[in-house]
C-alpha positions as CSV (number, residue, x, y, z in Angstrom):
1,X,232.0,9.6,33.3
2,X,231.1,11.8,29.9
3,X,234.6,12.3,28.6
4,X,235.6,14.4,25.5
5,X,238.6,12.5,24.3
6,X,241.6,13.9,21.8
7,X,243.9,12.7,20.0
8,X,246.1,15.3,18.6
9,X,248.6,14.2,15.1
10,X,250.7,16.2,13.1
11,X,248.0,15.2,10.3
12,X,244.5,15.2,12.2
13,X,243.0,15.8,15.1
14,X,240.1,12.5,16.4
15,X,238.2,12.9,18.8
16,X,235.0,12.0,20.1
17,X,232.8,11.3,23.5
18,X,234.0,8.4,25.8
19,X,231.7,6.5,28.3
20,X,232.3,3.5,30.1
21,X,234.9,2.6,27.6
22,X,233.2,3.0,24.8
23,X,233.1,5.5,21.9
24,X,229.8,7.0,21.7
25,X,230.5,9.5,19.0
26,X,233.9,9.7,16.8
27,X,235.0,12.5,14.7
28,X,237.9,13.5,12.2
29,X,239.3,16.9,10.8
30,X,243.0,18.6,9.6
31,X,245.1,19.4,11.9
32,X,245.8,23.3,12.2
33,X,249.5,23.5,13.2
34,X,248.7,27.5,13.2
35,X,246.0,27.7,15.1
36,X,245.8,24.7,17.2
37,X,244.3,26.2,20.1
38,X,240.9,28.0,18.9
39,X,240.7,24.7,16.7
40,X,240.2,22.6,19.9
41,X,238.1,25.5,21.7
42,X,235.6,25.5,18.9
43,X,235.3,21.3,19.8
44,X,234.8,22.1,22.9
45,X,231.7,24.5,22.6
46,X,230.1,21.9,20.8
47,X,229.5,18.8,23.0
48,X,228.6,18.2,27.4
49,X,230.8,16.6,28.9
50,X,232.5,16.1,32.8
51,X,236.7,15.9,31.7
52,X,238.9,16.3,29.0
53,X,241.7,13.7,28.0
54,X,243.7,14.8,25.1
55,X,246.9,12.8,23.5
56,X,249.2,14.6,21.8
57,X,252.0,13.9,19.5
58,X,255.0,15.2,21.3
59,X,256.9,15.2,25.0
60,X,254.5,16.1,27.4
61,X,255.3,16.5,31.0
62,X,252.9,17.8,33.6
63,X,250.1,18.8,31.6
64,X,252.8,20.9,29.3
65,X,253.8,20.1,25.7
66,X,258.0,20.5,25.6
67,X,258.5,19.1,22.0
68,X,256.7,18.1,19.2
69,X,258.7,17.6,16.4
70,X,255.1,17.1,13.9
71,X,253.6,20.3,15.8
72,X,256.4,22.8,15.5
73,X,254.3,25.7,16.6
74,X,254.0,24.4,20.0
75,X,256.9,23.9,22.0
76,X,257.1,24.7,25.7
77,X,253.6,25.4,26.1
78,X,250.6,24.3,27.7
79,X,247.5,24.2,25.5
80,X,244.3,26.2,27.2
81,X,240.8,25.5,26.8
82,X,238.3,27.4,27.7
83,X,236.2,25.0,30.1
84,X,236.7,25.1,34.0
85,X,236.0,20.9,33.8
86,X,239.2,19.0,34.2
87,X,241.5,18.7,31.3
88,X,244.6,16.6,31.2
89,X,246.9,16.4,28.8
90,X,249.6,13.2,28.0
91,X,252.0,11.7,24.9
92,X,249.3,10.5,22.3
93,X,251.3,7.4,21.9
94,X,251.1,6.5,25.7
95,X,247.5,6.7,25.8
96,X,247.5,4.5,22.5
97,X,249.4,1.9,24.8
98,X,246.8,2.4,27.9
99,X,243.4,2.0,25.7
100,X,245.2,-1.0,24.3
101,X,246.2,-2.3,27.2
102,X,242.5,-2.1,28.7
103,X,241.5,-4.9,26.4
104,X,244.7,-6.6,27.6
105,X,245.0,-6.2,31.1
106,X,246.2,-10.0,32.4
107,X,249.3,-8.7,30.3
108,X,251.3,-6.8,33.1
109,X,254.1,-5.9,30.9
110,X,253.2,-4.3,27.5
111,X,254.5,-1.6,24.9
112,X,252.8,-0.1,22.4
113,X,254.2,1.5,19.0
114,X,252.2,4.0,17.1
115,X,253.4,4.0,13.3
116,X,251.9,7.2,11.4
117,X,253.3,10.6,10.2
118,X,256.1,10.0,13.2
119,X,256.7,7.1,15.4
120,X,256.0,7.2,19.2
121,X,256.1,4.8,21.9
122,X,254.2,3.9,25.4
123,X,255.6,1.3,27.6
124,X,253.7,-0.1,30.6
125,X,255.8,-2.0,33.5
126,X,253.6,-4.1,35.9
127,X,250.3,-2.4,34.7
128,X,251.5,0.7,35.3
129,X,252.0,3.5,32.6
130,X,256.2,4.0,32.7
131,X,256.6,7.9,32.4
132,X,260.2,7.9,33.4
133,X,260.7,11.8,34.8
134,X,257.9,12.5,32.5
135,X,258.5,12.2,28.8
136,X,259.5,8.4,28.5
137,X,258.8,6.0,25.7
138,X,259.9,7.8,23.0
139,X,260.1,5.0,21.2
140,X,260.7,7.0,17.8
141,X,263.6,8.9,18.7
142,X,266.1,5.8,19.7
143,X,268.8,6.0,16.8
144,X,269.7,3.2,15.0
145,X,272.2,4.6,13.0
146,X,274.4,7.6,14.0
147,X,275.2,8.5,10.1
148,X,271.6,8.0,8.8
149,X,268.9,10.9,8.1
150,X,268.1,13.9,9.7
151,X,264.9,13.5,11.7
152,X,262.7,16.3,12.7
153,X,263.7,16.2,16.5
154,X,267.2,17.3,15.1
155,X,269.2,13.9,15.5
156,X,270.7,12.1,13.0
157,X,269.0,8.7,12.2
158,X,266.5,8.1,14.6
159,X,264.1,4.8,13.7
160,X,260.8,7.6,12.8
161,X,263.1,9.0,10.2
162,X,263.1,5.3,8.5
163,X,259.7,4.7,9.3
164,X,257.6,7.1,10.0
165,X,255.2,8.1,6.9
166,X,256.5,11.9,6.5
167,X,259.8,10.4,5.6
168,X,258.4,7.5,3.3
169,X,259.2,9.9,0.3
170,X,263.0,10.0,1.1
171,X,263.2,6.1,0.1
172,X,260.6,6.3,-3.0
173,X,263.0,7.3,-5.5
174,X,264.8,3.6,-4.7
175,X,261.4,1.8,-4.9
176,X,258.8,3.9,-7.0
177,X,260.3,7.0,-8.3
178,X,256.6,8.6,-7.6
179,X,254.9,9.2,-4.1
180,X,252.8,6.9,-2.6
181,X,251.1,6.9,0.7
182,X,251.2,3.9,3.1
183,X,248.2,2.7,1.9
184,X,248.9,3.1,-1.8
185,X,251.9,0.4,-1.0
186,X,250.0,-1.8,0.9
187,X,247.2,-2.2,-1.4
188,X,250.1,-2.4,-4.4
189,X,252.0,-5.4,-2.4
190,X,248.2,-7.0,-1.9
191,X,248.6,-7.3,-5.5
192,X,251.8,-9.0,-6.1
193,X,253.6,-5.9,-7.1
194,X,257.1,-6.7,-6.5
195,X,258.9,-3.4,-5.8
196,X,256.2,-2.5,-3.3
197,X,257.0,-6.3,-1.4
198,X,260.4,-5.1,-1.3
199,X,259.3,-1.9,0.0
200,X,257.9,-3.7,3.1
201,X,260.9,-5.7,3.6
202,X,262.7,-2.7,3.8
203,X,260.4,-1.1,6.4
204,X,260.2,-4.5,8.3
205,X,263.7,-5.1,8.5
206,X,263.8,-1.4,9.9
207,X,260.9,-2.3,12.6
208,X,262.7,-5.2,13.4
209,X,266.1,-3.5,14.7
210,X,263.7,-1.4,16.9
211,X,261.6,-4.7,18.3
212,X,264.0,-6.4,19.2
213,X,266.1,-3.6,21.0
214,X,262.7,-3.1,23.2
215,X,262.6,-6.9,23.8
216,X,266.1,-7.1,25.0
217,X,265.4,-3.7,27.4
218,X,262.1,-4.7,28.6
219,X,261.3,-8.2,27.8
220,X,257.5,-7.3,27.2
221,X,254.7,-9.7,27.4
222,X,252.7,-8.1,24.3
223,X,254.1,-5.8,21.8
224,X,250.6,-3.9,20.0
225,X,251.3,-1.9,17.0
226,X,249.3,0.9,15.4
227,X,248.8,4.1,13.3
228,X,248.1,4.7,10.2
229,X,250.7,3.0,8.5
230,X,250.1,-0.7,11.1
231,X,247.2,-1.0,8.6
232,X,250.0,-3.1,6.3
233,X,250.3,-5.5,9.1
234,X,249.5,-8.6,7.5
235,X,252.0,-7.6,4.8
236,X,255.0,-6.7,6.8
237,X,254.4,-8.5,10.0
238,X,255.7,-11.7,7.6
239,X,259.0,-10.1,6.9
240,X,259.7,-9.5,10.7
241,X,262.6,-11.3,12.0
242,X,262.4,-11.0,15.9
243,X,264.0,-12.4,18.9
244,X,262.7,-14.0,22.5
245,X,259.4,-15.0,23.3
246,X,257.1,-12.1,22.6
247,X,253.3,-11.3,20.8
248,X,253.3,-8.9,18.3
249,X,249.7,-7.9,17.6
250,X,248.3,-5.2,15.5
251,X,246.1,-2.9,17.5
252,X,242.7,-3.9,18.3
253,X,240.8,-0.4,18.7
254,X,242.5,1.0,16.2
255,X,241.8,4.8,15.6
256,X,239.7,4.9,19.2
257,X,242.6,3.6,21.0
258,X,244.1,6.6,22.3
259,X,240.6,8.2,23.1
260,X,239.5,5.1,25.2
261,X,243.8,5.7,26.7
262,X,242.6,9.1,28.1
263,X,239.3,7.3,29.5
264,X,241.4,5.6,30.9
265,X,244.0,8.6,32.5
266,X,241.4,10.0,33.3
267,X,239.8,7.1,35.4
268,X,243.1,7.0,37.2
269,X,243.1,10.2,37.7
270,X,239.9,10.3,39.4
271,X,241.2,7.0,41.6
């Protein structure tokens, strides 16, 4: 199978063509909230193909997007593209969890956590993608403290809203007093700077409520972490303070992990 893989952020759009498991060509571009659509059909005029897998950062439910909280613009709507090959559509964060999983797969029991503009969440149960009654593993949207800040779903302190890398400037006036991006801190704690160390205590102690909620709920064999912001792993992976017998791993695919997921949903599919 030729597959032209998607994976649809609040910040950027990757994508690329998908065979056997493999990325044979990867590309990168702004996400336009406005005009999402004609953004993806102009993609699509441009390469061959036999399917379409896209991940999108939102609740998705029978090949319809219901909420995405980083996507305002499209709510309750399912996303056409103008090709009569198959096109199916899932969480991006799920299909993170699947492509990782393929490189795992004597793991039965594995969840993956996507750390980037939001946080999301995929969780698979006996090697089997856990969908719930379709949007499951929201991972981002568990609350951890009913009084904390407002996250974009509309709840009141949700873990993304501590986390996630939209809301990073919310804590800088504490730590920096300036902006920085994820990176920006991870390359300052690299060097020894000592508020940016304490930033990723902070973060990690924040991570940790969340991991070890999941671990008590689902007792996981592996526990893979990615996005963006995962790219500090080596930094804040040493301030985690977990429970139970669990592997935390930072991802291994990295940015073509959600493309070689819907590879994968789409092999399933097709079986």
């Amino acid at each position: 199978m030729r597959a032209l893989c998607f994976d649809v952020g609040g910040s950027y759009i990757k994508y690329g063509i998908v065979e056997n498991y493999e990325v044979k060509e990867f590309y990168i571009e702004k996400t336009d909230k406005d005009n999402l659509e004609e953004q993806l059909n102009e993609i699509v005029k441009k390469f061959q193909f036999s399917a379409i897998a896209i991940g999108f950062a939102g609740i998705v439910k029978n090949n319809k997007i219901i909420f995405a909280p980083n996507v305002k613009t499209y709510q309750e709507k399912t996303l056409i593209l103008k090709t009569e090959k198959k096109v199916l559509i899932d969480n991006d964060a799920n299909l993170f969890t699947l492509g990782e999983w393929t490189r795992i797969r004597n793991y039965k029991n594995v969840i993956g956590i996507t750390i980037g503009t939001g946080v999301g969440g995929g969780i698979i149960i006996d090697g089997k993608l856990y969908r719930g009654k379709g949007g499951a593993g929201e991972i981002g949207h568990i609350i951890i403290d009913e009084n904390g800040p407002l996250c974009n779903c509309g709840n009141m302190g949700c873990i993304e809203a501590y986390i996630g890398e939209a809301y990073f400037p919310n804590y800088f006036e504490k730590f920096f007093k300036r902006k920085l991006k994820a990176l920006e801190i991870y390359e300052l704690a690299k060097n020894n700077n000592n508020l940016a160390i304490e930033f990723w205590k902070w973060f990690s102690n924040k991570l940790s409520i969340l991991i070890n909620n999941l671990i008590m709920i689902f007792e996981p064999d592996v526990i893979v972490l990615g996005g963006g912001v995962s790219k500090a792993f080596d930094i804040f992976s040493k301030f985690l303070n977990l429970k139970g017998n669990v592997i935390v791993k930072k991802s291994e695919l990295d940015e073509y992990a959600s493309l070689i997921g819907g590879y994968e949903m789409l092999v399933q599919d097709d079986n």
